[in-house]
One Martini backbone bead per residue (centre of mass of N, CA, C, O) as a GRO file, in nm:
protein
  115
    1UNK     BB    1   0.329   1.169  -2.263
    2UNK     BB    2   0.157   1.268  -1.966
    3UNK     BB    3   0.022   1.591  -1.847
    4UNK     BB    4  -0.210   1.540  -1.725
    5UNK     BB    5  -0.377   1.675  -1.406
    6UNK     BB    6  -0.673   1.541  -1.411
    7UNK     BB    7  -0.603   1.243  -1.378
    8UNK     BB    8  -0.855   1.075  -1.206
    9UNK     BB    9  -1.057   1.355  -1.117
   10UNK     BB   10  -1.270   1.499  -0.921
   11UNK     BB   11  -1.550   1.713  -1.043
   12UNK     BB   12  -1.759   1.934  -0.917
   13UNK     BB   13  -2.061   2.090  -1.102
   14UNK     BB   14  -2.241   2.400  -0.996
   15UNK     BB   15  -2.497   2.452  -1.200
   16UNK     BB   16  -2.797   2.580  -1.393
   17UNK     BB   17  -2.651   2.549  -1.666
   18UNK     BB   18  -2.658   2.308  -1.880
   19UNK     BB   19  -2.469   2.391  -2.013
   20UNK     BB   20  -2.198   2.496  -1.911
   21UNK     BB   21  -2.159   2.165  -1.743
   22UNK     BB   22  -2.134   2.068  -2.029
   23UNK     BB   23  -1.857   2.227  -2.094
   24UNK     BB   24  -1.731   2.176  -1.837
   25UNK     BB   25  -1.724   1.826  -1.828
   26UNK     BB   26  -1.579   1.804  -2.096
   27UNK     BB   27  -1.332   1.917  -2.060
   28UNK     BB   28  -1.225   1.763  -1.812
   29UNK     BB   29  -1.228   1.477  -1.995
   30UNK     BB   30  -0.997   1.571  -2.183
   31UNK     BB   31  -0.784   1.578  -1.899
   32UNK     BB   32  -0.922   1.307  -1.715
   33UNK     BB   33  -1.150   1.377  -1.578
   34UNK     BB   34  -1.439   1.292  -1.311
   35UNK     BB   35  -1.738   1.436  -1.371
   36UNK     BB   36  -1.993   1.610  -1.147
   37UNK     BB   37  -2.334   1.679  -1.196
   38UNK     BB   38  -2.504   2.003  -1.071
   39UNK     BB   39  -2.810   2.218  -1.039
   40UNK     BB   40  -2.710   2.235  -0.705
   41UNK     BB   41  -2.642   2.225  -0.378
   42UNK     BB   42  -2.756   2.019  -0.319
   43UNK     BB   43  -2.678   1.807  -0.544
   44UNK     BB   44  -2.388   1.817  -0.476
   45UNK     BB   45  -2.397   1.701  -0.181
   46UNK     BB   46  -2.508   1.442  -0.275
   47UNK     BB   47  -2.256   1.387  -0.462
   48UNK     BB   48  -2.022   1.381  -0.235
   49UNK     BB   49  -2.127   1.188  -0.071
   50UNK     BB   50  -2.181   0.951  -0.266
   51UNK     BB   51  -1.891   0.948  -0.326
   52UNK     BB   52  -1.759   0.891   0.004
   53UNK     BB   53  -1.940   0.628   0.054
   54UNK     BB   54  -1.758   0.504  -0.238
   55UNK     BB   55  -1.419   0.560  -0.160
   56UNK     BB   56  -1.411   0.851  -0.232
   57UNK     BB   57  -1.352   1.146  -0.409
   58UNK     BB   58  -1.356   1.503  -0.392
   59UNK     BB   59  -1.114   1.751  -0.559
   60UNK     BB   60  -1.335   1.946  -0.692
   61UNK     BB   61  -1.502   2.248  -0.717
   62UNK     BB   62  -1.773   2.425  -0.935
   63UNK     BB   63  -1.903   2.713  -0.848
   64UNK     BB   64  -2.208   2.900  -0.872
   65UNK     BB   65  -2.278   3.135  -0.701
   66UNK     BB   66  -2.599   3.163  -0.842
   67UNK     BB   67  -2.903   3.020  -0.770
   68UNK     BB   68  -3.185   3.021  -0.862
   69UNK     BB   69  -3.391   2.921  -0.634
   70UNK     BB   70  -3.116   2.787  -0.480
   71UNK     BB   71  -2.819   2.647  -0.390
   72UNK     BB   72  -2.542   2.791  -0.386
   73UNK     BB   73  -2.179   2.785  -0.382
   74UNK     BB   74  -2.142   2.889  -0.131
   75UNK     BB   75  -2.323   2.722   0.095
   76UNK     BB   76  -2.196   2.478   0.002
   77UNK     BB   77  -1.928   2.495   0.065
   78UNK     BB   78  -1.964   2.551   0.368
   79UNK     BB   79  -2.065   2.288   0.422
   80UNK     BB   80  -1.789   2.120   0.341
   81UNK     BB   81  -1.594   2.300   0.508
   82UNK     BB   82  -1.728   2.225   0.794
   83UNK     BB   83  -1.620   1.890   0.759
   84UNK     BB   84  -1.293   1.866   0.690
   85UNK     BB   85  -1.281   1.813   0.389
   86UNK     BB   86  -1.063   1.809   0.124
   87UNK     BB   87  -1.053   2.097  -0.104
   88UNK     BB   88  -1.115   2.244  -0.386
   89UNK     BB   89  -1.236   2.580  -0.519
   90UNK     BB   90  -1.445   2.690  -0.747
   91UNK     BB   91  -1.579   3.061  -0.851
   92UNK     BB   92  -1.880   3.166  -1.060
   93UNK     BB   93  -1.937   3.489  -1.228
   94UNK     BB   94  -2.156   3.728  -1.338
   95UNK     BB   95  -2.098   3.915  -1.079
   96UNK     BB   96  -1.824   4.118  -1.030
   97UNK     BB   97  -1.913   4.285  -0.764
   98UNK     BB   98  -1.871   4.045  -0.582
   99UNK     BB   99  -1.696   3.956  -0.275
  100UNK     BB  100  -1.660   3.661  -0.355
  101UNK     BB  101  -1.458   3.701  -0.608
  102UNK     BB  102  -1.257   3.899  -0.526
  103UNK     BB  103  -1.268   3.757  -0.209
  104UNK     BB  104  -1.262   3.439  -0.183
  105UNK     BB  105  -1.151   3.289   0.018
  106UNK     BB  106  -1.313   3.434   0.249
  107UNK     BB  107  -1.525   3.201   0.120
  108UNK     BB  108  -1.321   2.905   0.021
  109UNK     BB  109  -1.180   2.988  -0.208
  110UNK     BB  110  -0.921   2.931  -0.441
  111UNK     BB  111  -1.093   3.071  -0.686
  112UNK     BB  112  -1.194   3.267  -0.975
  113UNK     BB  113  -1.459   3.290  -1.235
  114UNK     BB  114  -1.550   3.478  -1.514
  115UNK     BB  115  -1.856   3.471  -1.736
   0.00000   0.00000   0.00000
């Protein structure tokens, strides 16, 4: 019997740390899901529409809320949420005191993970 309930499911990983992607785009491969991965949100939606230009759908985003230099997750989702098309969101950081982290829906996101 198969388990796995991301068998088959797209998950957009959006962090600036190459290794952070990488294990977790292995991880989600473990359980059947189909990882794209993005160094920042500008790449993140990029990689979004053209999942849906060619008759998929993007089932879930992991965005870093900050990334240094570019569009962070917090942006990137409001950016996608505001499109009106369904997925979840979690948001990732390493900065525990952010009013994102803790009231995380109130920014668009399903659910929030302390790096």
């Amino acid at each position: 019997m198969n388990n796995k309930t991301l068998e088959g499911k797209a998950v957009l990983i959006i962090d600036d740390e190459d290794q952070i992607r990488e294990i977790i785009a292995e991880i989600l491969r473990m359980e059947g899901a189909d990882p794209l991965t993005a160094c920042d949100g500008k790449e993140g939606i990029t990689l979004f529409d053209e999942k849906r230009a060619s008759g998929g759908v993007v089932d879930c985003i992991v965005a870093d809320l900050t990334i240094p230099g570019g569009m962070g997750g917090k942006e990137a989702v409001e950016i996608l949420r505001s499109r009106g098309v369904p997925f979840k969101a979690v948001v990732t950081s390493g900065y525990s005191g952010d009013p994102v982290i803790s009231r995380f829906r109130e920014f668009g996101f399903d659910a929030s993970i302390l790096k």
